[in-house]
Structure formats: structure tokens, C-alpha cells
ZADREN-793767 format. One record per residue (C-alpha): residue number from 1; chain; x, y negated, z. Coordinates in Angstrom, 1 decimal, always signed. Layout:
- seq|mol|east|north|up
- NUM|A|X|Y|Z .
...
// end
This chain:
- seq|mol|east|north|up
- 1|A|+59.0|+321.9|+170.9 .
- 2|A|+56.5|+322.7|+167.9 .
- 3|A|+54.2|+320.5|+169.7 .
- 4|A|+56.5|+317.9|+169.9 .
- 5|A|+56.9|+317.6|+166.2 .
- 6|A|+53.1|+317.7|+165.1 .
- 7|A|+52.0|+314.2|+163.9 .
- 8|A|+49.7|+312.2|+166.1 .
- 9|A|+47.6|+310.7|+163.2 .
- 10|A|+46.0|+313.6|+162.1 .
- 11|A|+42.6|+314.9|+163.5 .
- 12|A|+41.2|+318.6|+164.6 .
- 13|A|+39.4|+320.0|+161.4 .
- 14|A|+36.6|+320.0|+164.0 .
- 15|A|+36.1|+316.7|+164.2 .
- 16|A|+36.6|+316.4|+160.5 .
- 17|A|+33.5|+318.6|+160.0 .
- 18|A|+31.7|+316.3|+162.6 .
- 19|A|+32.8|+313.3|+160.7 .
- 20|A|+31.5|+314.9|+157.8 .
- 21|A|+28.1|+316.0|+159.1 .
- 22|A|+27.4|+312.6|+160.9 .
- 23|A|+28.5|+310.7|+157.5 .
- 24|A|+26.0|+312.8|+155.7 .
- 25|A|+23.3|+312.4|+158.5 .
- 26|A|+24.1|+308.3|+158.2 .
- 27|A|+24.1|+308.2|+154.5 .
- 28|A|+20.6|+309.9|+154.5 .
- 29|A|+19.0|+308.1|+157.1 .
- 30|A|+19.8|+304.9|+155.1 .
- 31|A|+18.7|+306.3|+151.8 .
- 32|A|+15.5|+307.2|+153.6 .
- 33|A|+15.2|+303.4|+155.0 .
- 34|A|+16.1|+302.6|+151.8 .
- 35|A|+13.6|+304.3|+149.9 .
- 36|A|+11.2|+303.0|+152.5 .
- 37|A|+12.3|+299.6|+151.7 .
- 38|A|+12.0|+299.9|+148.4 .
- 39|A|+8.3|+301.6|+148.6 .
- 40|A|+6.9|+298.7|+151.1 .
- 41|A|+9.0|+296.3|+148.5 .
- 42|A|+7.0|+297.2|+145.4 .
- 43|A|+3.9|+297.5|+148.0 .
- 44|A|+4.5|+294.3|+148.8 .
- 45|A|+5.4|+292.9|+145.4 .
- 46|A|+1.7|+294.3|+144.5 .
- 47|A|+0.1|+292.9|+146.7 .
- 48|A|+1.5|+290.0|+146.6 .
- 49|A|+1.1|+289.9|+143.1 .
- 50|A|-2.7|+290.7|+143.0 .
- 51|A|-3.0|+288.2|+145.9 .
- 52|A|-1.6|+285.7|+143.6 .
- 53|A|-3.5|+286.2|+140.2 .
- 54|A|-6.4|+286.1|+142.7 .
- 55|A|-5.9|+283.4|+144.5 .
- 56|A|-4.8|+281.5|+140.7 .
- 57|A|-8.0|+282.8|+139.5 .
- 58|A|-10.1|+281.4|+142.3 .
- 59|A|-8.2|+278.2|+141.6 .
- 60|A|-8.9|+278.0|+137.7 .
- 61|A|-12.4|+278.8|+138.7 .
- 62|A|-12.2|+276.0|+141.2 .
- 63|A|-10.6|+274.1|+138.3 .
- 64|A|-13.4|+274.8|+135.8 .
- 65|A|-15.7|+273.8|+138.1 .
- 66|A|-14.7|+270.9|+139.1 .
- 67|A|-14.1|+269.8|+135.6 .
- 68|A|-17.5|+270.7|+134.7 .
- 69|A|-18.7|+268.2|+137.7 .
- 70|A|-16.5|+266.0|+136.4 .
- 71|A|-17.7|+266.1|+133.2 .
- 72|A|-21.7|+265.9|+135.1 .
- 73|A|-21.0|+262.8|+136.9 .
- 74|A|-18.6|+260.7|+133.7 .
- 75|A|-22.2|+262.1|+131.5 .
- 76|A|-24.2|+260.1|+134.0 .
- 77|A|-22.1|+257.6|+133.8 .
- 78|A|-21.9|+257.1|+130.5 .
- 79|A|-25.2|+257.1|+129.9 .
- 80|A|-26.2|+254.6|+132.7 .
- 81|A|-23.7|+252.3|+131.5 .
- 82|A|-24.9|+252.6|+128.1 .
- 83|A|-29.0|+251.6|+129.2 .
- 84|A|-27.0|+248.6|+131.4 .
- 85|A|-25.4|+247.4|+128.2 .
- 86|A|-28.3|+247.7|+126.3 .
- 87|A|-30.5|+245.9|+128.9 .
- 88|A|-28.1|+243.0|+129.6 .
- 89|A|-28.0|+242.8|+125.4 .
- 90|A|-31.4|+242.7|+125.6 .
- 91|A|-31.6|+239.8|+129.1 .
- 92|A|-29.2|+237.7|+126.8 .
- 93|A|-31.6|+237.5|+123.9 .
- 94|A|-34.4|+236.6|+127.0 .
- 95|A|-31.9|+234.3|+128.1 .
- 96|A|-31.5|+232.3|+124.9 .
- 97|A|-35.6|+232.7|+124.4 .
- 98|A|-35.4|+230.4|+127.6 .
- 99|A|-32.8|+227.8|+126.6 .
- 100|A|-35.1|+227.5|+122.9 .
- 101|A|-37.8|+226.5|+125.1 .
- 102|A|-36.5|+224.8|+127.4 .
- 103|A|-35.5|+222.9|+124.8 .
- 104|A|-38.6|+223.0|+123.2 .
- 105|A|-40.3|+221.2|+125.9 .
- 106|A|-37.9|+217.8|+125.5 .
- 107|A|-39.7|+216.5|+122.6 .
- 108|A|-43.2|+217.3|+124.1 .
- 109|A|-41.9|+215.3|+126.9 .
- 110|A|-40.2|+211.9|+125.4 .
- 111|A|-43.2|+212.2|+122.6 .
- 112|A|-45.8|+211.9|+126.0 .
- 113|A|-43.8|+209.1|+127.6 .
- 114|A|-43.6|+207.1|+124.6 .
- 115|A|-47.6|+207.0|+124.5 .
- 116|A|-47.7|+206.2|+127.8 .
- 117|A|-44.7|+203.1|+127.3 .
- 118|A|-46.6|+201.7|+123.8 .
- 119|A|-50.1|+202.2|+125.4 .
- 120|A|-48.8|+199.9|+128.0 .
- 121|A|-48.6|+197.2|+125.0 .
- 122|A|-52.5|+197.0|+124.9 .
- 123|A|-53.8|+193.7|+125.9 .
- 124|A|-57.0|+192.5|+127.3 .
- 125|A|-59.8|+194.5|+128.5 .
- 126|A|-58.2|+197.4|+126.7 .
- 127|A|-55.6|+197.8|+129.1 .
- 128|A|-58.1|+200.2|+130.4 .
- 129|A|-57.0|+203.7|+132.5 .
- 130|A|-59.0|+205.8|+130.6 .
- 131|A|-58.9|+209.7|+129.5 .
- 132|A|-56.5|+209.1|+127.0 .
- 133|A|-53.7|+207.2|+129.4 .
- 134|A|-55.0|+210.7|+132.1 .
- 135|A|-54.5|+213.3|+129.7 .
- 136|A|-51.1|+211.7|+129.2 .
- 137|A|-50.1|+211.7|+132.2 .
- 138|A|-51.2|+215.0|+132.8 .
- 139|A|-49.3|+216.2|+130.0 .
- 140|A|-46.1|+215.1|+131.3 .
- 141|A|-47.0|+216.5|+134.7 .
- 142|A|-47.4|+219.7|+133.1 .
- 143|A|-44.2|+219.3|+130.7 .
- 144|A|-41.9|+218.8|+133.7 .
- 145|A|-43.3|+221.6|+135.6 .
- 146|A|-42.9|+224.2|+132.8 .
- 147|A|-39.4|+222.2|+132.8 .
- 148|A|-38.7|+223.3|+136.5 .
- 149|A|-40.1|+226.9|+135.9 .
- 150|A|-37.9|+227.7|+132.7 .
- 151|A|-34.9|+226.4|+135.1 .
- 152|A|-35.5|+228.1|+137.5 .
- 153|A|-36.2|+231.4|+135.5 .
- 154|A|-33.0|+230.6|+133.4 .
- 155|A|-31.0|+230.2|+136.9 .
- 156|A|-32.1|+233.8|+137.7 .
- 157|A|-31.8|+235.1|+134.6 .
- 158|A|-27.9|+234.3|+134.6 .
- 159|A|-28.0|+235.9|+137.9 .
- 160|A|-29.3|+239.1|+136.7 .
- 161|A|-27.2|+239.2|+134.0 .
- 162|A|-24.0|+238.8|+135.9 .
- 163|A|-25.5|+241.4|+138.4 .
- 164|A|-25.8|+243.7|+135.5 .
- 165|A|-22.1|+242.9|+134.2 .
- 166|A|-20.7|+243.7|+138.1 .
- 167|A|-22.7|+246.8|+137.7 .
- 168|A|-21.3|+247.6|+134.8 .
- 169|A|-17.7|+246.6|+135.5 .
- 170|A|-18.4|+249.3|+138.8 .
- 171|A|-19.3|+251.5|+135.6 .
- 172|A|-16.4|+251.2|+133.9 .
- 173|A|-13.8|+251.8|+136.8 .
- 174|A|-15.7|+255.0|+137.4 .
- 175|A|-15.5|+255.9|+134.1 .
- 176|A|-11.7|+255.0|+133.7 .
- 177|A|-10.8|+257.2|+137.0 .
- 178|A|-12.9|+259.9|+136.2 .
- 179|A|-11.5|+259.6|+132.5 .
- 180|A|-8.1|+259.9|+134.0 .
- 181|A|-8.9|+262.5|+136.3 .
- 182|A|-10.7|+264.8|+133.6 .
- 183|A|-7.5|+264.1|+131.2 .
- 184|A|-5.0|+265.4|+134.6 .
- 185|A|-7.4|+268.5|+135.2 .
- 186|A|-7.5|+269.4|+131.7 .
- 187|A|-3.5|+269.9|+131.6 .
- 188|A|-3.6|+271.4|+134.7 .
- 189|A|-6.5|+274.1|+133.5 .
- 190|A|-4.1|+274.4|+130.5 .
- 191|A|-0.6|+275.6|+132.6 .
- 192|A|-0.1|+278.8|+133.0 .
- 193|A|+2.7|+281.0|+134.5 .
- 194|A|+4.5|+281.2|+130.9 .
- 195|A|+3.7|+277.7|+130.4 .
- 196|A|+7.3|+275.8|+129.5 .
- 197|A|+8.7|+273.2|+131.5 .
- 198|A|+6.9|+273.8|+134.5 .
- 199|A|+8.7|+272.7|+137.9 .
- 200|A|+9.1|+273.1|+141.2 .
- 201|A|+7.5|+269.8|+143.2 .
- 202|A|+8.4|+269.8|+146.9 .
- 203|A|+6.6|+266.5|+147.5 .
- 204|A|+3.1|+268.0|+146.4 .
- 205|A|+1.9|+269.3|+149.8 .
- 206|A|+2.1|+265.9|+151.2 .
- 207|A|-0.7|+264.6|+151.9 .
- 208|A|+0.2|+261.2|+151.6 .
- 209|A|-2.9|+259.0|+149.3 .
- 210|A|-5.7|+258.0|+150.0 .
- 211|A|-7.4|+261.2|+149.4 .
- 212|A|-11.4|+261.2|+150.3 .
- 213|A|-13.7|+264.4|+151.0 .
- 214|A|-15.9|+265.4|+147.8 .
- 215|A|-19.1|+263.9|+149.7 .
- 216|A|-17.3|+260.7|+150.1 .
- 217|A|-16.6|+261.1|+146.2 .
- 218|A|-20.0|+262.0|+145.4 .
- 219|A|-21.6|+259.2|+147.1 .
- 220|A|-19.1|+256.7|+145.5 .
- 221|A|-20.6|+257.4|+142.1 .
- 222|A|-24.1|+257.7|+143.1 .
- 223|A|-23.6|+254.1|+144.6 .
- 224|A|-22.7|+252.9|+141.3 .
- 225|A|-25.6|+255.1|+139.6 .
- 226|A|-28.3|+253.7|+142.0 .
- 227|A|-26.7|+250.2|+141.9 .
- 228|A|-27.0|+250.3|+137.8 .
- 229|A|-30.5|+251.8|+138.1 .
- 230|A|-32.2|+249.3|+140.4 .
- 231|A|-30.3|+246.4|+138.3 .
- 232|A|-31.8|+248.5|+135.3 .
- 233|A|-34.8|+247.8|+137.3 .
- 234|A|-34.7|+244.9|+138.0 .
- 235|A|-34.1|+244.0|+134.4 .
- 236|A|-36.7|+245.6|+133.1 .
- 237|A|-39.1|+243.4|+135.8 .
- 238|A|-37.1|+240.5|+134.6 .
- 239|A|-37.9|+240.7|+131.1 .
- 240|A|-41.8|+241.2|+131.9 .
- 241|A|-42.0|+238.2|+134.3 .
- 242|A|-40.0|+236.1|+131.0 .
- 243|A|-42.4|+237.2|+128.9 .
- 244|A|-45.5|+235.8|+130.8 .
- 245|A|-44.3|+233.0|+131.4 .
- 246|A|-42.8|+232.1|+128.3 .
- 247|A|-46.7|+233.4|+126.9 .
- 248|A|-48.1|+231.3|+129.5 .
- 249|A|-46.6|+227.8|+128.9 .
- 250|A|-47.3|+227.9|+125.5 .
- 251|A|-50.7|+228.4|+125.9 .
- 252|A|-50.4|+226.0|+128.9 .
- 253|A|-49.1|+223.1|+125.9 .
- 254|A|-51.2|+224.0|+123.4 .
- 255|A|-53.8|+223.3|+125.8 .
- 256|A|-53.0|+220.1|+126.8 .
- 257|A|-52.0|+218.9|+123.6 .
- 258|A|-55.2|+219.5|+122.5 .
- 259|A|-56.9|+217.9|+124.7 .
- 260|A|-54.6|+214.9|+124.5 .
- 261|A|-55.5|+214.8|+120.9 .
- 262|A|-59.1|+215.1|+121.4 .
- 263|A|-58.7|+212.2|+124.3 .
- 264|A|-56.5|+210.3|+121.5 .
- 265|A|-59.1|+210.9|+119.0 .
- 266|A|-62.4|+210.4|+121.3 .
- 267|A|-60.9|+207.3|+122.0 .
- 268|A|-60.4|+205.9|+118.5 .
- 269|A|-63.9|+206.5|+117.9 .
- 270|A|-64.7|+204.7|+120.7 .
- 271|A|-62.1|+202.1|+120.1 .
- 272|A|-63.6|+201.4|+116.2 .
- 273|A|-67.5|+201.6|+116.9 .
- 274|A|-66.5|+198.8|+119.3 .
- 275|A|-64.7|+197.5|+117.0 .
- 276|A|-67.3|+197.6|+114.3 .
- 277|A|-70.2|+196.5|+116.4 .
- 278|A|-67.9|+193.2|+117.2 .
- 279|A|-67.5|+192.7|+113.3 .
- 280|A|-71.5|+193.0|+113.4 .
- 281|A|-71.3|+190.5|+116.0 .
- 282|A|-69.5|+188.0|+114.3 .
- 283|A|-71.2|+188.3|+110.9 .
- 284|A|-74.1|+187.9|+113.1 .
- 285|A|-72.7|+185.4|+114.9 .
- 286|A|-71.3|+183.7|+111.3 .
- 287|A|-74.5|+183.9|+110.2 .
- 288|A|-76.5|+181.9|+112.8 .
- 289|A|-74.0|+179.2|+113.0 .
- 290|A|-74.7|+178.5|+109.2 .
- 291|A|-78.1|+178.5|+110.0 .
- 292|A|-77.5|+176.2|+112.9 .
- 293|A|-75.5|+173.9|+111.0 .
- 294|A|-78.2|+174.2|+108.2 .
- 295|A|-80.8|+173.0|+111.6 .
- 296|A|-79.0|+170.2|+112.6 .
- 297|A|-78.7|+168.8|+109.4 .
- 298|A|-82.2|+169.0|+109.1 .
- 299|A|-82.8|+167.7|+112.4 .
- 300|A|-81.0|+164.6|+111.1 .
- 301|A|-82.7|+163.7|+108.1 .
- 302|A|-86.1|+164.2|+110.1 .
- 303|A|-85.2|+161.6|+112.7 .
- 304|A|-84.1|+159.9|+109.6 .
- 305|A|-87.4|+160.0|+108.1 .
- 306|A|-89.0|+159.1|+111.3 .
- 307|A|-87.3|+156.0|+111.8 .
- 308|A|-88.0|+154.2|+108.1 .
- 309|A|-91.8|+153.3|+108.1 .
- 310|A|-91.0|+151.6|+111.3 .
- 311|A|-88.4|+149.7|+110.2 .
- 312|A|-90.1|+148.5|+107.2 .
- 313|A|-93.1|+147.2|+108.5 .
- 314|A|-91.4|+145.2|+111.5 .
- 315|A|-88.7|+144.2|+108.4 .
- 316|A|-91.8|+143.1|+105.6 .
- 317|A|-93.5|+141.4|+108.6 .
- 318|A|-91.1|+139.3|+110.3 .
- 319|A|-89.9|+138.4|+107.0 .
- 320|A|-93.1|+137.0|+105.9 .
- 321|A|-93.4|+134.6|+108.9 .
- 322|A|-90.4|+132.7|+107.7 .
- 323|A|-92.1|+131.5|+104.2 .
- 324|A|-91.7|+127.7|+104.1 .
- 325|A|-94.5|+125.2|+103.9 .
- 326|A|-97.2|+125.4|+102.4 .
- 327|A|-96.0|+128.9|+100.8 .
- 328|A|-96.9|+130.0|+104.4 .
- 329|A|-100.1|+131.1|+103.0 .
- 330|A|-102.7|+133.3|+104.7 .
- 331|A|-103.0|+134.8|+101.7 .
- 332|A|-104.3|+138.6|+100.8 .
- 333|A|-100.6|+140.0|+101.5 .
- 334|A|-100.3|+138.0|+104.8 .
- 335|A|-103.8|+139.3|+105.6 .
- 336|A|-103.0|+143.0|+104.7 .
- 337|A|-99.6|+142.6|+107.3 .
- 338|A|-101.6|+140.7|+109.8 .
- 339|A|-103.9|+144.1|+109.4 .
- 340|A|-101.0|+145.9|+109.4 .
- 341|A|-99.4|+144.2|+112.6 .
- 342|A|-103.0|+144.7|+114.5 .
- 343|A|-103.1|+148.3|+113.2 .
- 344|A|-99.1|+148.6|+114.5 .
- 345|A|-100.3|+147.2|+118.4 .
- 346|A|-103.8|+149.6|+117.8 .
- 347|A|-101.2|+152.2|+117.7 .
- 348|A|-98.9|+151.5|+120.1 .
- 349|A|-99.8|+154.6|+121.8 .
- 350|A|-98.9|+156.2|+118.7 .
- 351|A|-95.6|+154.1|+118.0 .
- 352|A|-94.8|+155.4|+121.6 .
- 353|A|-95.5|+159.0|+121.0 .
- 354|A|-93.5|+158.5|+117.5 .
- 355|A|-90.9|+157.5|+119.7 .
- 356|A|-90.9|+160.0|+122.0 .
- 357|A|-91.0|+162.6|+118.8 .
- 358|A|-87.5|+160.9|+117.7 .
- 359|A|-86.6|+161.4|+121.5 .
- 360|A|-87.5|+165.3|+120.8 .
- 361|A|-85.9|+165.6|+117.6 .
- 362|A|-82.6|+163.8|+119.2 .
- 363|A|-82.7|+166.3|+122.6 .
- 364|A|-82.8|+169.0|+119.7 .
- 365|A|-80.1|+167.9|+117.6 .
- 366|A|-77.7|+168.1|+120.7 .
- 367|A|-79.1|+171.0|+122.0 .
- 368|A|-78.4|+172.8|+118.0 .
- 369|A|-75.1|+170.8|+118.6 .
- 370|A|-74.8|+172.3|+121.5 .
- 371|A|-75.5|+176.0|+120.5 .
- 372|A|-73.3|+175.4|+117.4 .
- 373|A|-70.3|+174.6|+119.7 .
- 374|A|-71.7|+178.0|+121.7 .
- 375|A|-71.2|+180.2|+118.7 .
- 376|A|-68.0|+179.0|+117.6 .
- 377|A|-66.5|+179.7|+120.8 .
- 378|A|-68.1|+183.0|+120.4 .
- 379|A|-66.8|+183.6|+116.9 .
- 380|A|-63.6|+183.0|+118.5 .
- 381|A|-64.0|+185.3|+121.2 .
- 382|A|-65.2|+187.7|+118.9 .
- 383|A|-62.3|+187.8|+116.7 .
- 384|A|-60.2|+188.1|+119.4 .
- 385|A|-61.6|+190.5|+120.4 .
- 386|A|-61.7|+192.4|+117.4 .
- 387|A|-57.6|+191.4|+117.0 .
- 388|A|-57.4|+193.6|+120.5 .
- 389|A|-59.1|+196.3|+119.0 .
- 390|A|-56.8|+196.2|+116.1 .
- 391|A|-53.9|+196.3|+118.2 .
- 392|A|-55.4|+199.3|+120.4 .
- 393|A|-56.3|+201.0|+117.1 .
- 394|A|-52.7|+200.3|+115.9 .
- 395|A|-51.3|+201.8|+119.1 .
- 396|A|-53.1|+204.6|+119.7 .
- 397|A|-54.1|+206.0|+116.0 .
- 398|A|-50.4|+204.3|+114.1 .
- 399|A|-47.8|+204.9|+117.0 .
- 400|A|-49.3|+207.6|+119.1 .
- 401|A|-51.3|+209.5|+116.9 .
- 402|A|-48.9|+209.7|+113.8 .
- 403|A|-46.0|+210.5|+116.7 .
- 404|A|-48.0|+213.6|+118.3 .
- 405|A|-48.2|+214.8|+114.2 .
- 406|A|-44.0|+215.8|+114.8 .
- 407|A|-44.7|+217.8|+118.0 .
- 408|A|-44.8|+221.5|+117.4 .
- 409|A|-45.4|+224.3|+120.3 .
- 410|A|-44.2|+227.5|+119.2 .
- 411|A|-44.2|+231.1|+120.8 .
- 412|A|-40.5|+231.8|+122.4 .
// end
């Protein structure tokens, strides 16, 4: 009956001492995993910790260093693009020491073709291909051929200076991303864990730009370096060659200039002794046709003389004959021309030789007539002549001569 009414619910006080003892056994066991936890937690946290401010260390080294390289690299840069600035500065003042003498060489040129086109306005034998008219044309060989050359060297000169500006553009790209990527690196070096405003960015482990290997980097700038320094180079070459042959082709002008001139002045010389000795001529020549004039007029007044005695003795005798009657008188006159007429047929030989002596003097007088018309024609061959030499003189010591004064060849 007392069995009946004890309540079910309630447990034997052993099992409550069980309960008790296995409670306390639990609740240990967990503190002690607990306390485990807890130790290999902090372990953990340490470690992980250390790990961390090494592995951030290693980075800010990393960092450092690469900003230093960075900082190597946009020095080089910087100062190959300063020596290509300065050498394309310097090309451009080369360049424009071309175009002032190319420029130069125009008036040389039209100056030596004008001689050549008045020259051509010579008449006569002085129409001649002589040193002046080779020199000339030398000249302008010469002119268009320094011509040619400073094209030609002004063609690659604008080719080495846009070679230097693509270099230099290269330059400045690297520059600007190597600015850029300093400026990044710099914040970055700067964060730190107590930095404000730092995030969490999920996207930054992709790996999706076009990122390159730091070899590849590397040789990217040291193309640019080596492609500034052998257009450096190549500059520097450029700017020698320009200055031998803008040396050279003024020396080359002056040359032949001077020896046009001295052709131009040789020639004058020549051109006026010629000249002179045809004015000797023609004095000479003047001269000697007075004198022949003088001859002929003498020549005349000879045969003159000549012809008088005889034609007063036939006229007195043949005059006498005619007296009338007994006036016809064989008187002392008639006897003296009777005498006279015998003496005239004793002479007859003489009369003949007289007449053969008029003869002479006649053949002479058309023979002085004859050399008279001679020297006039060579008077007027003379003077024109002499008007040819004018003209040459004119040409070459007026138009050419005066024209060359203008030209002036100057070092470049």
C-alpha cells in the first residue's frame, strides 16, 4: 500500500549523487577543452598576428623597394628625355641652318644664269665659249648640286627630328605611368592598419588586367631608354655630318665664285687689250688713209704736170702753121718751133717713155685709189669691231660683273 502511494517522478538519491558526480565530471571536462581552446586561441591569435606584421613588413619592404626602382627607372627617364629635348632643340636650330642656306644658294644661282642669258647677247666673234661662259656653267653645276645635297640633308633632318619627337613621346608615356604608379605606391606605403577609411575590396584578388612580369616591365623601359639613346646618337652624327657639309659648300662657293670672277676679270683684260689694239688699228689705219689721200692727190697734180709741156708745144706749133700769107714767115720763132718740132720727133722715144711715165703715174693713182677704198672698209671693220668689244665689255664688266658685286656666301 505505502508503495502504492510514493510518487513516480522522483529519483533514488543514488542516482542523484550520480547525476551530480557525472554533471561535475561534464562541467570540468568542458572547462578543460575550454581552457584548451582558449590557450591554442591566443596561440593562434599570436601567431597569427606575428605572421601578419611579418608578412606586412615584408610587403612595405617589397613596397619600398619597388618604389625605389620606380623612382631608378622615372630618374633615367627623366633624364634621357631631357638630353632628347635638348638634342631635337639643338637639330631644329641645324634644321633652320639648312633652310638659310638653302636659301642662300637661290641668288648664287639666278645671279649665274643671268650671266649665262646676257652673255648670250654678245655678237660676232665674241660669241666665243670661253673660260668665262665654263666657269659659269660650272658654277651653276655646282649651285644645283649643293641644292640637291641641302634637300636631301633637310629631308633627313625632319626625319630625325620626328624620330626624336616619337622617342620622346615613348618618354613621356613612361613617365606619366610610372608618375601614376609612384603617386598609387606612395599612398599605399602610407596606409597602415590605423589608417581611416580603409576598406574591404573583394574584387582585388582578381587577376583581371593586363598585368605583365617585372622582366617584361623592365625591358619595356629599357626599349624606350635604348630607343632615345641611339636617336641621341644618331643626332649627335647628324649634327656633325650638317656641319661638314654646310662648312664644305661654302668653301665649295667661295671657290667657284672666285674663280668666276677671276675668269670675268681675265677676260675683260683680254676683252680691252683687244679692244685697245683695234683703236691702235684704226688710228693707224686713219692715219694711212690721210696719207693715202694726201698720195693720190699728189699723184694727180704729177700726171698733171706731165701732161702741160706736151700740150703746149703741139698747141704753139700747130698754131703757127695757120699764119696767113705772107705772115707765114720762116722767121726766128718758126725756126726755133721747127727746131722744136725736130727735137719733139728726136725724142719720140722720150715722148713715148713720157707717156708710159703718165701710164705709171695713172696705174698708181688707181692702185692708191684702190688701197684708199681698202682702208676704209677696214676703218669700218675696225670700228665694228671695236662696237663688239664695247658691247662684250658692257656685258660682261656692266651687267655681270656689277651683278656678281650683290652675291654674298656666308658660313651657315
Amino acid at each position: 500500500m505505502a508503495r502504492l502511494l510514493q510518487d513516480p517522478s522522483k529519483v533514488h538519491p543514488s542516482e542523484w549523487y550520480t547525476a551530480n558526480k557525472m554533471q561535475c565530471a561534464s562541467t570540468e571536462s568542458q572547462k578543460s577543452r575550454s581552457e584548451c581552446m582558449v590557450s591554442e586561441s591566443w596561440r593562434l591569435v599570436d601567431e597569427i598576428e606575428k605572421t601578419t606584421q611579418k608578412t606586412q613588413s615584408d610587403v612595405n619592404k617589397k613596397l619600398e623597394q619597388r618604389r625605389e626602382e620606380i623612382k631608378f627607372w622615372k630618374q633615367e627617364l627623366d633624364n634621357k628625355l631631357e638630353q632628347i629635348v635638348h638634342e631635337t632643340e639643338i637639330l631644329l636650330t641645324f634644321k633652320n641652318r639648312l633652310e638659310r642656306a638653302l636659301e642662300g644658294c637661290k641668288e648664287p644661282l639666278v645671279v649665274a644664269q643671268k650671266c649665262l642669258l646676257y652673255r648670250q647677247r654678245r655678237v660676232g666673234i665674241d660669241l666665243v665659249h670661253d673660260e668665262v661662259e665654263q666657269q659659269l656653267l660650272k658654277e651653276v653645276e655646282v649651285l644645283q648640286g649643293i641644292i640637291a645635297l641641302l634637300g636631301r640633308t633637310l629631308e633627313q633632318t625632319n626625319e630625325q627630328i620626328r624620330r626624336n619627337r616619337s622617342a620622346k613621346y615613348d618618354l613621356d608615356m613612361d613617365l606619366k605611368d610610372k608618375f601614376t604608379a609612384l603617386t598609387i605606391d606612395d599612398y599605399c606605403a602610407s596606409l597602415t592598419n590605423d589608417t581611416p577609411h580603409i576598406i574591404y575590396a573583394d574584387n582585388a584578388m582578381k587577376l583581371e588586367g593586363n598585368f605583365v612580369s617585372p622582366e617584361d616591365w623592365i625591358d619595356f623601359t629599357n626599349i624606350n631608354v635604348e630607343k632615345a639613346d641611339k636617336q641621341r646618337n644618331n643626332s649627335l652624327a647628324l649634327k656633325a655630318l650638317i656641319d661638314g657639309i654646310l662648312s664644305q659648300i661654302a668653301n665649295d662657293m667661295r671657290k667657284q665664285c672666285e674663280m668666276v670672277n677671276n675668269a670675268f676679270r681675265n677676260r675683260v683684260k683680254e676683252v680691252k687689250d683687244a679692244k685697245h689694239k683695234l683703236e691702235t688699228l684704226l688710228a693707224m689705219v686713219m692715219d694711212e688713209t690721210a696719207s693715202q689721200e694726201k698720195n693720190i692727190a699728189a699723184l694727180k697734180k704729177a700726171i698733171t704736170d706731165k701732161e702741160a709741156p706736151v700740150k703746149v708745144a703741139q698747141t704753139r706749133l700747130e698754131a703757127r702753121n695757120h699764119r696767113p700769107n705772107v705772115e707765114l714767115c720762116y722767121d726766128t720763132v718758126h725756126s726755133s718751133l721747127m727746131s722744136e718740132v725736130q727735137e719733139i720727133t728726136k725724142n719720140i722715144q722720150r715722148q713715148v717713155e713720157i707717156m708710159q711715165e703718165e701710164n705709171l703715174l695713172k696705174d698708181a693713182l688707181a692702185q692708191a685709189q684702190t688701197e684708199l677704198k681698202g682702208l676704209s672698209r677696214r676703218q669700218l671693220s675696225l670700228e665694228e669691231e671695236i662696237k663688239v668689244k664695247e658691247n662684250t665689255l658692257y656685258i660682261d664688266e656692266v651687267l655681270c660683273m656689277q651683278m656678281r658685286e650683290s652675291v654674298c656666301i656666308n658660313n651657315y
